[in-house]
C-alpha positions, 0 to 999 in steps of 0.5 A: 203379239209382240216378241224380241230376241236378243243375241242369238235368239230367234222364233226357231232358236231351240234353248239349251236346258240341261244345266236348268234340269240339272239345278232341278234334279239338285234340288229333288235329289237334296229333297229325296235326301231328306224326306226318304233318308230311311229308303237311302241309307247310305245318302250319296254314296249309295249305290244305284246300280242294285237290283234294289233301284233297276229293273232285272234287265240291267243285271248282269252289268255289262260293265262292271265299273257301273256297280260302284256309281254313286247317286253322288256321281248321278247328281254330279253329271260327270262325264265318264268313269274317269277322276275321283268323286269329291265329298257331297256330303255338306251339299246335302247338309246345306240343302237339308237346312 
């Protein structure tokens, strides 16, 4: 077996791939958007912390900011509760095309 690293890489290195799950998630998220569009009726500005979505251990919130996070929010990985939320909307149009 041959290998070669480059840069930094080597046998040991442990790759970062949180940005590779997140271009995944994109995408289910815009897939879920589209095939299940009747059990998300509100689309990205649903909101995910309901009883609807968790199980019954997570109520009551121990912060209430969590109730107003979006599935918008989830698939924009902010950090934080800080900032507001821009308009997704015509990421999930593109990705129902």
């Amino acid at each position: 077996m041959y290998e070669r690293y480059f840069g930094c890489g080597n046998s040991e290195a442990l790759p970062e791939l949180a940005s590779c799950g997140k271009a995944f998630t994109s995408i289910a998220v815009g897939i879920m958007l589209k095939e299940k569009a009747a059990l998300i009726p509100n689309g990205l500005d649903e909101r995910v912390f309901k009883p609807k979505y968790l199980p019954a251990e997570f109520f009551p919130l121990d912060d209430r900011r969590k109730g107003k996070i979006t599935l918008g929010r989830y698939w924009q990985c902010p950090p934080g509760f800080a900032g507001p939320i821009p308009d997704l909307q015509m990421v999930v149009s593109a990705v129902s095309r």
